[in-house]
C-alpha positions in Angstrom: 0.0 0.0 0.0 1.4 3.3 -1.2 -1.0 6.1 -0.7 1.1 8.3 1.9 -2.3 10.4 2.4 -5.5 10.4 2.2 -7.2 14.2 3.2 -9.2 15.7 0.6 -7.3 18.7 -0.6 -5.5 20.2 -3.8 -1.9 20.5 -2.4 1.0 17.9 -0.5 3.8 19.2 1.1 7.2 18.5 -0.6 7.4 16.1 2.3 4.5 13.9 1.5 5.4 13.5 -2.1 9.0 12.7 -1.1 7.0 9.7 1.0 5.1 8.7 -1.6 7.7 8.4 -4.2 10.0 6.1 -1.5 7.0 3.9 -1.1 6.3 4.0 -4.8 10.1 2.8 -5.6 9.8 0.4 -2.5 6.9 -1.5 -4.3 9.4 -1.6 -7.1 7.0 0.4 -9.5 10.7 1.6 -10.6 12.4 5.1 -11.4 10.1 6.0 -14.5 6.8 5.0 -13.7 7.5 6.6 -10.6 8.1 10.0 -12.0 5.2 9.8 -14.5 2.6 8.9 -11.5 3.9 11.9 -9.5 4.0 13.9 -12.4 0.1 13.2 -13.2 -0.8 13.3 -8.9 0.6 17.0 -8.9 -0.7 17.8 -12.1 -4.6 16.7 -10.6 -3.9 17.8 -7.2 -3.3 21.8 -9.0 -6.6 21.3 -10.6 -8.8 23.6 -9.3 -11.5 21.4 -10.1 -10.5 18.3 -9.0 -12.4 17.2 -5.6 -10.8 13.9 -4.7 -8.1 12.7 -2.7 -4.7 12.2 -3.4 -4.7 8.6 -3.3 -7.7 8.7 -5.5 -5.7 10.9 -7.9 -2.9 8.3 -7.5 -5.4 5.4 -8.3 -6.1 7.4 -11.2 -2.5 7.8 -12.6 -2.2 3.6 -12.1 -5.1 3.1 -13.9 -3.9 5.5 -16.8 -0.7 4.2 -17.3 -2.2 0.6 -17.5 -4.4 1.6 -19.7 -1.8 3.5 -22.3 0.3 0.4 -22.1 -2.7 -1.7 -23.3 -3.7 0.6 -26.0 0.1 0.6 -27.3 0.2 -3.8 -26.9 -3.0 -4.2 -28.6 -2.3 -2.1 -31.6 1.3 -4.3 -31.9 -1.1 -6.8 -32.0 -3.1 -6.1 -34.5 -0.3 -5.0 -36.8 1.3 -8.5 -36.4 -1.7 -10.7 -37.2 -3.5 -11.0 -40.6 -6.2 -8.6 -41.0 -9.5 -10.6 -40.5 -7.9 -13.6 -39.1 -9.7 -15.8 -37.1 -6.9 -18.9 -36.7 -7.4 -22.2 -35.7 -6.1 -23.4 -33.7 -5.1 -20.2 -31.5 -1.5 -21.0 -30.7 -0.2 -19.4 -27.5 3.7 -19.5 -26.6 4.5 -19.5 -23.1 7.5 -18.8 -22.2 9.0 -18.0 -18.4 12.8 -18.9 -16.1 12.5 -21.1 -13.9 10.5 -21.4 -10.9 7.8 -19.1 -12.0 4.9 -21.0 -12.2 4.7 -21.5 -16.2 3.7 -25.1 -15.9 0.8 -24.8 -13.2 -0.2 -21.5 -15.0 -0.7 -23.2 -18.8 -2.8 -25.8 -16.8 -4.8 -23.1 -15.0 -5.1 -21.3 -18.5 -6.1 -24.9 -20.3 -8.8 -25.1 -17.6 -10.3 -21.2 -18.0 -10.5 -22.3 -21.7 -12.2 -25.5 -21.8 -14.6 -24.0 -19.1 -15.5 -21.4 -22.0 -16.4 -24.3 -24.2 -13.1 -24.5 -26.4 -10.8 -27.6 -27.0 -7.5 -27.6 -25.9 -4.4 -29.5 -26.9 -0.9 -29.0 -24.3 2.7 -29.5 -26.5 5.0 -30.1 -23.8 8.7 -28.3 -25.1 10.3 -29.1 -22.1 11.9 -32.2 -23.0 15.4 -32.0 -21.3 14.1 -31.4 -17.8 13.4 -35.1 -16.2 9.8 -36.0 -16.5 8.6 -32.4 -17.7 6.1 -33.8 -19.7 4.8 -36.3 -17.3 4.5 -33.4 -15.1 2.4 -31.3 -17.6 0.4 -35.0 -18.4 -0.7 -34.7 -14.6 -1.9 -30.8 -15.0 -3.3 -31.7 -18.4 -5.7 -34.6 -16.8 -6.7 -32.3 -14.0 -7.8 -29.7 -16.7 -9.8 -32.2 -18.7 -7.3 -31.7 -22.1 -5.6 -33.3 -24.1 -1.8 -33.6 -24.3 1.1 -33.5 -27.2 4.6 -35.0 -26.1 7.3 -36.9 -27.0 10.4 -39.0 -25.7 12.8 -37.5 -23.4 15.6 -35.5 -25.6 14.0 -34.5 -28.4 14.0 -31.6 -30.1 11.7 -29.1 -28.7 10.8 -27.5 -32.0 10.6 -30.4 -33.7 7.7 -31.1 -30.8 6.2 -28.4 -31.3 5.8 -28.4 -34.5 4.0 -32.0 -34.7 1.8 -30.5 -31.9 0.1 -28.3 -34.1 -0.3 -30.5 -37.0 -2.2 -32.8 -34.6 -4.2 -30.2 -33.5 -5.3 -28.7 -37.1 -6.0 -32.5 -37.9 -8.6 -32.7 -35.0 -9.6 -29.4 -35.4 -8.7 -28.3 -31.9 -9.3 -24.6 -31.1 -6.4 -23.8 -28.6 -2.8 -24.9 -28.3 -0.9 -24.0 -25.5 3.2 -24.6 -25.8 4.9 -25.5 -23.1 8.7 -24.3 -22.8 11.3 -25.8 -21.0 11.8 -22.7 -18.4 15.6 -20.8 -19.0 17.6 -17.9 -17.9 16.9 -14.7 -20.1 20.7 -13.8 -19.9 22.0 -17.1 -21.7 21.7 -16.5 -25.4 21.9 -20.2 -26.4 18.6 -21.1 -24.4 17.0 -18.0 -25.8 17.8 -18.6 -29.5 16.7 -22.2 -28.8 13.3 -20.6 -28.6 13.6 -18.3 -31.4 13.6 -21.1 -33.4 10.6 -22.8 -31.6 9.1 -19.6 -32.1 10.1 -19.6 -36.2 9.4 -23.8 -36.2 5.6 -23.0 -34.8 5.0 -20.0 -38.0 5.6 -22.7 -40.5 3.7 -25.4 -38.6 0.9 -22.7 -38.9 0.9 -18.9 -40.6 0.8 -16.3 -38.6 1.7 -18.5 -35.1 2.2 -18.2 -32.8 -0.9 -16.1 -32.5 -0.1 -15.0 -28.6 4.0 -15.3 -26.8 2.6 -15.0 -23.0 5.8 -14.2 -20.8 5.0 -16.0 -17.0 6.4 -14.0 -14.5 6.9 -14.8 -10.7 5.4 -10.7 -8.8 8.1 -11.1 -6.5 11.2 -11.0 -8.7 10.5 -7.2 -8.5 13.0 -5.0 -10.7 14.5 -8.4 -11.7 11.2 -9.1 -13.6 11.3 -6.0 -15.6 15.2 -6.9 -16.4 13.8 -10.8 -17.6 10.6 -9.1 -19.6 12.6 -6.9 -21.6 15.2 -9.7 -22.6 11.8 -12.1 -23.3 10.3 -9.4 -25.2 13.5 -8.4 -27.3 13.6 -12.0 -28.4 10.2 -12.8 -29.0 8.0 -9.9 -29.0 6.1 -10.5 -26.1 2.0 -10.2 -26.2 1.7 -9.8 -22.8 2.6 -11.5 -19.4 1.4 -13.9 -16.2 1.8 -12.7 -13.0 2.0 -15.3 -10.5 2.1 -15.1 -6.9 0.8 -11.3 -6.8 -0.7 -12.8 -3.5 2.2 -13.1 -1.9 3.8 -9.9 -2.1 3.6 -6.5 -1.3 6.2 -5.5 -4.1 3.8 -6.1 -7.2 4.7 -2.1 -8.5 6.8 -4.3 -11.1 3.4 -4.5 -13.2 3.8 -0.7 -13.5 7.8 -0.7 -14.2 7.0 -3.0 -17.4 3.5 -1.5 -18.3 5.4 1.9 -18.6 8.9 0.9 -19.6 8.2 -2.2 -22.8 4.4 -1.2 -23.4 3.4 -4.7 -22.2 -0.3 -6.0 -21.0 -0.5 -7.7 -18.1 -3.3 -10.2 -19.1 -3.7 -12.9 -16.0 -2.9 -12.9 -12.4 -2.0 -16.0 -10.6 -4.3 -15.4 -6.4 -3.5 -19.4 -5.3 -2.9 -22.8 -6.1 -6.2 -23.6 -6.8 -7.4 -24.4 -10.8 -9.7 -21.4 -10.6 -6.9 -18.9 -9.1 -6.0 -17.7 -12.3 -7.9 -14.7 -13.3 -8.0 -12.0 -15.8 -6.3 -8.7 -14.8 -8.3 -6.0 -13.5 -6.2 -2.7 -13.6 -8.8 -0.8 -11.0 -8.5 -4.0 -8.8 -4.8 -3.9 -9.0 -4.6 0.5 -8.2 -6.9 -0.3 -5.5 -4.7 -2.4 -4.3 -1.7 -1.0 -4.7 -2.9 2.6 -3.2 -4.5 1.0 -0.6 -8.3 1.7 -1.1 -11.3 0.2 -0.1 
């Protein structure tokens, strides 16, 4: 919680918005989001007419700079995919390092689909990390979907590309791909997923349709240093946030929203099937400023 006060009034002291931006850059909302949210609370607070709070007019900033960053990754979308394309199967990429939740979160996403009424088909990549895919076979079962893997050792691409032929056989609407989770700072692992990436646009034009980055809240700055290595790669549509829950440091939303232009487009709240939920940028202000 970051509102450092919550009077009606037009004007702070110097001293109150030298609070706010510690607690700001303490949630790890970072250096530049942090000067465009103060920037936009002084320039309400002047407003003669404005009749709020402060930590409304903060909530207000969050919720702006959210929305610009949506605005700016939906129109990169758009631009990327054919115009009137409506493909099947959808083919989403996910992609994360290690320990972030990527697995559980592809079965929680598998599970939100086929709720909606859609088929699904899992392609498990990861097929270096011992019993990966009977991991993902587990997650897949829970979810009620169906599951594309191969032995242990082969190539990833190669999986992923026979995944997606299956799929367009049985006419499955969704394909999630499973990656084998990898440090963004080693090039080989990251260029090993180029080429998944390049392998899955000849499997099927204009795939993958969606590159979802999963992303563990309390990395903090860490996070916005492994997005914008993701997103240089592989041109990110958006990220999972996982374990937002457990940490009072989730102003790392707002360092990549405003920094790489980025969606957040789930929230992982528990372990539970269900406790992965679309993002709600009001929700996450409120939060974050501390209102009811």
């Amino acid at each position: 919680q970051v509102a450092a006060v919550r009077q009606p009034g037009r004007a702070l002291p110097h001293d109150d918005y030298h609070a706010l931006e510690e607690a700001l850059l303490r949630a790890d909302v970072g250096p530049q989001a942090t000067d465009r949210l103060l920037a936009a609370v002084r320039t309400t607070l002047k407003d003669s007419s404005y009749k709020g709070t402060p930590a409304e007019a903060l909530q207000n900033a969050v919720e702006s700079l959210l929305a610009d960053a949506s605005k700016a990754a939906a129109l990169r979308a758009d631009a990327s995919r054919a115009a009137g394309a409506s493909p099947k199967p959808f083919v989403t990429l996910v992609v994360g390092v290690n320990g972030t939740g990527k697995t559980t979160t592809i079965a929680k996403l598998a599970h939100h689909y086929r709720r909606e009424g859609e088929s699904v088909l899992l392609v498990a990549c990861d097929t270096f990390r011992a019993a990966a895919a009977d991991q993902l076979e587990v997650w897949a079962k829970r979810a009620g979907v169906e599951i594309h893997r191969q032995a242990e050792g082969a190539d990833p691409a190669s999986v992923a590309f026979d995944g997606i032929a299956r799929a367009k056989a049985r006419g499955v609407d969704r394909v999630l791909v499973d990656t084998a989770g990898r440090l963004h700072v080693k090039a080989n692992l990251m260029a090993e997923l180029e080429k998944i990436r390049r392998v899955i646009g000849k499997a099927q034009s204009g795939a993958p349709h969606e590159t979802l980055l999963v992303l563990d809240a309390t990395m903090g700055q860490n996070g916005l240093a492994q997005a914008r290595e993701f997103d240089k790669a592989l041109a990110l549509s958006g990220l999972a946030l996982t374990k937002l829950d457990g940490t009072a440091k989730g102003g790392v939303v707002l360092a990549i929203a405003e920094t790489l232009k980025l969606s957040i487009l789930w929230v992982g709240v528990g372990e539970g099937m269900d406790d992965l939920i679309p993002f709600d940028a009001a929700e996450y202000a409120r939060g974050l400023v501390g209102a009811p």
